[in-house]
MINU-139743 format. One record per residue: residue in three letters; x, y, z of N, C-alpha, C, O in turn. Coordinates in steps of 0.1 Angstrom, whole numbers, padded with zeros to 4 digits, always signed. Example, Ala and Ser with C-alpha at 12.3 -4.5 7.8 and 13.67 -1.06 7.14 Angstrom:
2
ALA+0132-0057+0078+0123-0045+0078+0132-0033+0078+0142-0033+0085
SER+0128-0022+0071+0137-0011+0071+0129+0000+0079+0134+0011+0080
***
This chain:
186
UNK-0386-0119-0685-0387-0132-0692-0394-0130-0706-0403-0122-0706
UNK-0391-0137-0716-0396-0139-0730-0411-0142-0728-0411-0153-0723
UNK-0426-0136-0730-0436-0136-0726-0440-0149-0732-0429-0155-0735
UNK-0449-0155-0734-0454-0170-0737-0460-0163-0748-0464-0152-0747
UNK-0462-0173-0759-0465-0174-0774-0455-0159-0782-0458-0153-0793
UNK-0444-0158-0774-0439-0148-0786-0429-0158-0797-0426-0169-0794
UNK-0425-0155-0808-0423-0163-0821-0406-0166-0815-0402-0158-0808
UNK-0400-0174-0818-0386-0178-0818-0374-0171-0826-0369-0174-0837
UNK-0371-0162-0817-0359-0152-0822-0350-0160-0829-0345-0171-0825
UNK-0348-0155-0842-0341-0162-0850-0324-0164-0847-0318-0156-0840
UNK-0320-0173-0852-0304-0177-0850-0298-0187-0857-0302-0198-0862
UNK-0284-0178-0856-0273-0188-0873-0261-0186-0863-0256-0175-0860
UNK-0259-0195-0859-0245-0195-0852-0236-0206-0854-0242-0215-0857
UNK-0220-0209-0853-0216-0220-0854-0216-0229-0842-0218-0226-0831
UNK-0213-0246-0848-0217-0252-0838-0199-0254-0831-0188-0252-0837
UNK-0200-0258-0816-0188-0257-0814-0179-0271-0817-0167-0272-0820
UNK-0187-0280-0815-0179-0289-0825-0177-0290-0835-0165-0295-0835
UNK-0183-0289-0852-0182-0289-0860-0179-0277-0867-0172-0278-0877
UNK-0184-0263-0862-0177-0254-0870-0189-0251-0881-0189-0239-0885
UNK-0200-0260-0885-0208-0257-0892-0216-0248-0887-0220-0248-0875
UNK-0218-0240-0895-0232-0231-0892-0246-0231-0889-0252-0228-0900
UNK-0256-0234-0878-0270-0242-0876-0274-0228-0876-0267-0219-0872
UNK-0293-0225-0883-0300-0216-0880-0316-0223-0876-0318-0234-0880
UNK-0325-0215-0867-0332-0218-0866-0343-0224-0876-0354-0228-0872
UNK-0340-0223-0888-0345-0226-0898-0341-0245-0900-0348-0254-0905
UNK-0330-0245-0895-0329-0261-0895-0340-0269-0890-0342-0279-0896
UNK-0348-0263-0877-0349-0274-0872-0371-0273-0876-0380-0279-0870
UNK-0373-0266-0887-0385-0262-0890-0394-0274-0895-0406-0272-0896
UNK-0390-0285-0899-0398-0303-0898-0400-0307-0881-0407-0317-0878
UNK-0394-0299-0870-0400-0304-0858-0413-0301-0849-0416-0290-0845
UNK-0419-0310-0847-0433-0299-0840-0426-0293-0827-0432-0284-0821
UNK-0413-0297-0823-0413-0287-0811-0394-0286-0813-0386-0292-0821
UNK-0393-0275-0804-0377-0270-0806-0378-0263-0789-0386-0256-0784
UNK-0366-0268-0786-0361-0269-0766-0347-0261-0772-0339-0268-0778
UNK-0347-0245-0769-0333-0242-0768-0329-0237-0755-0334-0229-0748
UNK-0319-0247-0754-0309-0242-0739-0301-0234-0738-0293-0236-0747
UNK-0297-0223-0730-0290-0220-0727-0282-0225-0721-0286-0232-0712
UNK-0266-0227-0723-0256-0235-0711-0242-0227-0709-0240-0215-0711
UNK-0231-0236-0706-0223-0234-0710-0211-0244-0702-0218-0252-0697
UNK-0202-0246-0700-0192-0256-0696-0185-0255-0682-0176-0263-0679
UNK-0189-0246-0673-0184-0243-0663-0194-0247-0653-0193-0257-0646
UNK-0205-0239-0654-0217-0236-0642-0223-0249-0633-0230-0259-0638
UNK-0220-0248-0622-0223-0260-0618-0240-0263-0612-0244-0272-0604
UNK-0244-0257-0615-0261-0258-0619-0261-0268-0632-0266-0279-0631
UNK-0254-0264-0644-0254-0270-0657-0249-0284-0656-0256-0292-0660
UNK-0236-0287-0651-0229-0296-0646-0238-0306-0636-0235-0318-0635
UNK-0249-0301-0628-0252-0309-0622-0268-0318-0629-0273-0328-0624
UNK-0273-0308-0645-0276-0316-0649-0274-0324-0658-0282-0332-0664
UNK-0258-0322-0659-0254-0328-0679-0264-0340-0679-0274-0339-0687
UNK-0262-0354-0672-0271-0364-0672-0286-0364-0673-0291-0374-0678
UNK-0291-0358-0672-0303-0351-0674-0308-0345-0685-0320-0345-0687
UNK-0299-0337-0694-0298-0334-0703-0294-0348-0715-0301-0351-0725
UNK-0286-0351-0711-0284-0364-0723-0298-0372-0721-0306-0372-0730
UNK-0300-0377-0711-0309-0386-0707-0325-0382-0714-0334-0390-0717
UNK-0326-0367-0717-0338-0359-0721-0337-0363-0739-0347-0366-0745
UNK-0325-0364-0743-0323-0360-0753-0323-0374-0760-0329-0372-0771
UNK-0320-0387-0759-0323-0399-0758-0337-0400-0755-0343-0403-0765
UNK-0344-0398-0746-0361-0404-0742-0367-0395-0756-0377-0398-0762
UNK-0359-0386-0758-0372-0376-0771-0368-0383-0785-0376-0382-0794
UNK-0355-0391-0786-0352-0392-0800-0362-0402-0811-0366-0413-0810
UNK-0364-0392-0820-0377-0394-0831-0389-0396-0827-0397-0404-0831
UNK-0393-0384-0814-0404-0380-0811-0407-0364-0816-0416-0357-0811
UNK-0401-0362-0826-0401-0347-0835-0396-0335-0828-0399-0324-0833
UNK-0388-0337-0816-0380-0330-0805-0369-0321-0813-0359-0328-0815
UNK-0369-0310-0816-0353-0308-0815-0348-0302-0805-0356-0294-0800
UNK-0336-0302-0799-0330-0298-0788-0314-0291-0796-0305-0297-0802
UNK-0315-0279-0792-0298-0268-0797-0302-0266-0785-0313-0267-0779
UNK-0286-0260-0778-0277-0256-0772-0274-0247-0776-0273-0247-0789
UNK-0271-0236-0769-0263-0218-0770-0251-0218-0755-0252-0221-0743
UNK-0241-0214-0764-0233-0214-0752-0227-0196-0754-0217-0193-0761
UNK-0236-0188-0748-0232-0172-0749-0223-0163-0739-0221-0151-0740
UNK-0218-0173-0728-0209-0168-0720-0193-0159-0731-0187-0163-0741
UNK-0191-0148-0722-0179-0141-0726-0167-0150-0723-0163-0154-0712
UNK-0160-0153-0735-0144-0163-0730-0133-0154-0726-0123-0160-0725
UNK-0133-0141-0724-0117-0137-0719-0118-0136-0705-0108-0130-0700
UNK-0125-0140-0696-0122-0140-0682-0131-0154-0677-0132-0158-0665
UNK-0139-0161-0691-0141-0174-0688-0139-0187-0697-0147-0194-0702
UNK-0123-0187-0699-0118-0194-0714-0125-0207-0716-0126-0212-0727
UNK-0131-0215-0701-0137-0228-0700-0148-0230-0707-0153-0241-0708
UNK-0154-0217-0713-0166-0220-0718-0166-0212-0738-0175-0207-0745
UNK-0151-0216-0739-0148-0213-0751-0153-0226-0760-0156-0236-0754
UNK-0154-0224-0774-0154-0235-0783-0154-0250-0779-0162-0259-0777
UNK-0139-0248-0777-0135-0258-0776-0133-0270-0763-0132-0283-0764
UNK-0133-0263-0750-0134-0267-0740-0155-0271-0738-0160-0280-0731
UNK-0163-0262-0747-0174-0269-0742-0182-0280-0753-0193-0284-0754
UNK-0173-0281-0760-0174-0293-0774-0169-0305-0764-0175-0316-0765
UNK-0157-0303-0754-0156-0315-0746-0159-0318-0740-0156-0330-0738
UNK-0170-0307-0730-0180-0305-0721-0186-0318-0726-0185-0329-0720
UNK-0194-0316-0736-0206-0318-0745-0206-0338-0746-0213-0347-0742
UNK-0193-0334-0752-0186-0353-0755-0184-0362-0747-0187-0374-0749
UNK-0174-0354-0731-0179-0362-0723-0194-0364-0716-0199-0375-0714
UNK-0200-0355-0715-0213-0357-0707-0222-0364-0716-0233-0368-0710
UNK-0220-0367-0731-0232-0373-0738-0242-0368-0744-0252-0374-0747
UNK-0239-0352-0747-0252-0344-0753-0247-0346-0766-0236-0344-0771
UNK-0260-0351-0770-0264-0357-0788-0264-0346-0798-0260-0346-0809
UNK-0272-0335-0791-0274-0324-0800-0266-0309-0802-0257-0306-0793
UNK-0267-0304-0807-0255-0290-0811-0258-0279-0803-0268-0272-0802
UNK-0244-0280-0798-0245-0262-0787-0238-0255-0800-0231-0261-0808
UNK-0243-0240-0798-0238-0235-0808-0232-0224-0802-0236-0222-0791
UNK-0221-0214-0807-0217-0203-0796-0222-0190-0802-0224-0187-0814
UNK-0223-0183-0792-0232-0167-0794-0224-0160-0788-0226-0155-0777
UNK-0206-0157-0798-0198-0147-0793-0207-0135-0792-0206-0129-0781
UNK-0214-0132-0801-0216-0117-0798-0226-0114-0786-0225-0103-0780
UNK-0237-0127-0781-0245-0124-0771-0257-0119-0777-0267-0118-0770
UNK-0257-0117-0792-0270-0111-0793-0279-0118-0793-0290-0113-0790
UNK-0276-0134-0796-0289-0141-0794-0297-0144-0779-0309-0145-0776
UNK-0285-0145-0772-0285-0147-0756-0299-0135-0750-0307-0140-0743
UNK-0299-0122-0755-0303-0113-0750-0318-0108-0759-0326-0099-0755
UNK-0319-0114-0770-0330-0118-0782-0341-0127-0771-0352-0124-0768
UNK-0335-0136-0767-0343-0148-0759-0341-0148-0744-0342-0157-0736
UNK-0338-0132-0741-0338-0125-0730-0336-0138-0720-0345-0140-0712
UNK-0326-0145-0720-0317-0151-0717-0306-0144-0705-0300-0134-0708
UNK-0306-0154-0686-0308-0147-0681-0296-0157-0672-0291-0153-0662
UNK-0295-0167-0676-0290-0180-0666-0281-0191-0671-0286-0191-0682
UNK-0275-0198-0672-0273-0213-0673-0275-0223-0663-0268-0224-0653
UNK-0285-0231-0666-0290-0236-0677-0306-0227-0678-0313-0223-0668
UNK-0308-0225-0688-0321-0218-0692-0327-0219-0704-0323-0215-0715
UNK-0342-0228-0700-0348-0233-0712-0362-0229-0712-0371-0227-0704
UNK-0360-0230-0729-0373-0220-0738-0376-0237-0749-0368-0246-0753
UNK-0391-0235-0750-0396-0244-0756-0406-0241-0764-0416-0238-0758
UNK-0407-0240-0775-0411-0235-0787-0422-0251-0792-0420-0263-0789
UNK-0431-0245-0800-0444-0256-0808-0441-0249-0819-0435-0238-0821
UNK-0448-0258-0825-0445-0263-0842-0447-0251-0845-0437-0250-0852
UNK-0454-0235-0846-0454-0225-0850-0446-0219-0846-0448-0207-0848
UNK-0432-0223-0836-0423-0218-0833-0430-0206-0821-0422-0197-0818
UNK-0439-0206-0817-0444-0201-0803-0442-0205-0789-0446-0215-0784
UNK-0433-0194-0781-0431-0200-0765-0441-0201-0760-0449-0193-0758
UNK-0440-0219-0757-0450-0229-0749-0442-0225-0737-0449-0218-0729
UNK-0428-0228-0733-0427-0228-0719-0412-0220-0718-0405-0219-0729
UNK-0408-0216-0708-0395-0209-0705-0396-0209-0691-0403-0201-0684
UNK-0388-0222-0684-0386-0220-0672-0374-0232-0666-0363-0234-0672
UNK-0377-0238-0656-0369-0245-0648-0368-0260-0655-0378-0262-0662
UNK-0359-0269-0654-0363-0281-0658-0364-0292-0651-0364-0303-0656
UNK-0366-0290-0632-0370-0295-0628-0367-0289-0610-0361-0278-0610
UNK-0372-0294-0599-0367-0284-0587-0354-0291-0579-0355-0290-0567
UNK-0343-0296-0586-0337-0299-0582-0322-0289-0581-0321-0281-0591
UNK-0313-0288-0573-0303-0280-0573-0288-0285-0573-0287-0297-0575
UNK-0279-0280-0572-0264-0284-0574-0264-0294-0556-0260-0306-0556
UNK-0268-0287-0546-0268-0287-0529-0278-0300-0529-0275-0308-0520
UNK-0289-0303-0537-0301-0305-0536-0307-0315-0546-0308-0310-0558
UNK-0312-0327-0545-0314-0337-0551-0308-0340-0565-0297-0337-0569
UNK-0316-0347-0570-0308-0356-0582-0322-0350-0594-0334-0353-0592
UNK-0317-0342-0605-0321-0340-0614-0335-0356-0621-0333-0368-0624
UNK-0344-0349-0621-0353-0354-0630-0360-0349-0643-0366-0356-0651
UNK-0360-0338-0643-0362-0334-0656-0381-0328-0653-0388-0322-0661
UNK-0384-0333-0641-0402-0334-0645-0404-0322-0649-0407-0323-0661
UNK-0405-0306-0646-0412-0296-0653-0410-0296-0666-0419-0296-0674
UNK-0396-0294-0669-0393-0294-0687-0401-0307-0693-0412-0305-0699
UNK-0396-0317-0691-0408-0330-0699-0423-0333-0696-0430-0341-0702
UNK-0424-0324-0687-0444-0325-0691-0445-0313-0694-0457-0312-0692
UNK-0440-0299-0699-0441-0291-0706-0442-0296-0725-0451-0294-0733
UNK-0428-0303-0726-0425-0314-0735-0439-0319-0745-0443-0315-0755
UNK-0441-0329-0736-0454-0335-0742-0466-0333-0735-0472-0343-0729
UNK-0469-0322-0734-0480-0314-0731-0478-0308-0745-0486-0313-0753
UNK-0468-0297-0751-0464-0295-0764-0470-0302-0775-0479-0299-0782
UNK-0457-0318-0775-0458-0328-0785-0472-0333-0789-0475-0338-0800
UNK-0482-0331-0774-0495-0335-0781-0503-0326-0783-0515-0328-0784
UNK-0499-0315-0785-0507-0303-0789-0514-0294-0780-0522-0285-0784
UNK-0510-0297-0763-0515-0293-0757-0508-0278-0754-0497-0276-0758
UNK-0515-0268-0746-0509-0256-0741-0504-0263-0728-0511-0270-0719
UNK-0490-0259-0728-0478-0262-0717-0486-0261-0702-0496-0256-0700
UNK-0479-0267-0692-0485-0265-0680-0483-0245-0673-0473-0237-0674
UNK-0495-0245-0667-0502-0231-0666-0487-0227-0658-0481-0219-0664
UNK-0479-0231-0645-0475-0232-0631-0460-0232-0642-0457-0244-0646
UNK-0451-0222-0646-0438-0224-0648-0432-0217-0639-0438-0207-0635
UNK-0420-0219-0634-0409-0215-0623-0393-0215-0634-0388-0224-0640
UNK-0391-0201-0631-0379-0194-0636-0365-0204-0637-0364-0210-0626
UNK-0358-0205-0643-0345-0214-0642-0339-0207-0634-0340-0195-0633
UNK-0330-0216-0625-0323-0211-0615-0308-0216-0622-0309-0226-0629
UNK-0297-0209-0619-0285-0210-0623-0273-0197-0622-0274-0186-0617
UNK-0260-0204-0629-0251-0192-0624-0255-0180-0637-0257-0185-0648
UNK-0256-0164-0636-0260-0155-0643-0251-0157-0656-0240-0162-0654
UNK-0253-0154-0669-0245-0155-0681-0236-0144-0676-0240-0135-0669
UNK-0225-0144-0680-0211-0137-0682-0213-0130-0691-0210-0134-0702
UNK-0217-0119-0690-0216-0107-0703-0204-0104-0706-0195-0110-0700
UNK-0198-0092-0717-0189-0089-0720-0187-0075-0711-0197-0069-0711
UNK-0179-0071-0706-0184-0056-0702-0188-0045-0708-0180-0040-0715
UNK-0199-0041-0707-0205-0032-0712-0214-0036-0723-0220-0027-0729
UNK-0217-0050-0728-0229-0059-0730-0238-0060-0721-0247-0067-0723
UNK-0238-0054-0710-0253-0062-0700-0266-0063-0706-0271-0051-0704
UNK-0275-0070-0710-0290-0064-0711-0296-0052-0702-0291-0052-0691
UNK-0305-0044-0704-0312-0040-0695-0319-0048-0685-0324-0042-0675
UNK-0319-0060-0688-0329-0068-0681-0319-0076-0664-0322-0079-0653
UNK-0304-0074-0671-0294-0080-0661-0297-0072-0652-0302-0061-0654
UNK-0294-0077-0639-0289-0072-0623-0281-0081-0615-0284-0088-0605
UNK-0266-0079-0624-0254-0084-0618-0253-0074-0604-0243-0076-0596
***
């Protein structure tokens, strides 16, 4: 895992709806920045789209930004191509930009390990938190969000994130073959 207070690996990727280009440099007026890992299939991710929209609404113009990376390989998982998770995105209600990471390099920068998988950065762009966004499962209750949002605003008010984080659970990213990180154990 990405150790706590290291700096926010940089990234310029396109977004999959618009095609524009976002870098981490966009979001540098926020005191905090939540990048997710996701992608359009995984039914971990799927079981929190609501959760995620719902997050993303309670933070709006609370200096939050929230990007999306969708780094899964599309030739043996076409559903999490462009375009299928721009519809992902539309139906479920996520406000903010997934962006795609054909190459994986960013995925593996942010030692990125899961979908869904979230890293939470403070206004010096320092990891406050990388972990679960709440204990709920696909089998297993109804998403609330509590670890990620009191990480959140523990953050937002300047505070150092809660001490107690627990790893994101989800389906493994889809490498390309012969992309694995060293860190994978497919």
């Amino acid at each position: 895992m990405l150790e706590l207070g290291t700096t926010a690996p940089d990234f310029s990727l396109p977004d999959v709806s618009t095609g524009r280009t976002v870098s981490l440099a966009d979001f540098s007026a926020e005191k905090a920045l939540l990048v997710i890992f996701l992608c359009a299939h995984c039914p971990y991710v799927v079981h929190v789209q609501a959760q995620l929209a719902q997050l993303a609404r309670d933070y709006a113009g609370r200096r939050l930004a929230i990007v999306g990376i969708t780094s899964n390989e599309i030739v043996d998982h076409p559903q999490d191509a462009p375009a299928p998770t721009a519809a992902m995105a539309r139906a479920a209600g996520l406000t903010f930009p997934i962006l795609f990471d054909e190459s994986q390099a960013v995925a593996k920068a942010y030692t990125a390990a899961c979908t869904p998988d979230f890293f939470l950065f403070d206004a010096r762009r320092s990891l406050a938190y990388r972990g679960q966004l709440d204990a709920s499962r696909p089998s297993r209750g109804t998403s609330d969000g509590r670890d990620l949002r009191a990480a959140i605003d523990a953050t937002l008010a300047g505070l150092p994130a809660v001490p107690r984080q627990l790893p994101s659970t989800g389906c493994n990213i889809k490498w390309k073959p012969g992309n694995e990180p060293a860190y994978f154990r497919g």
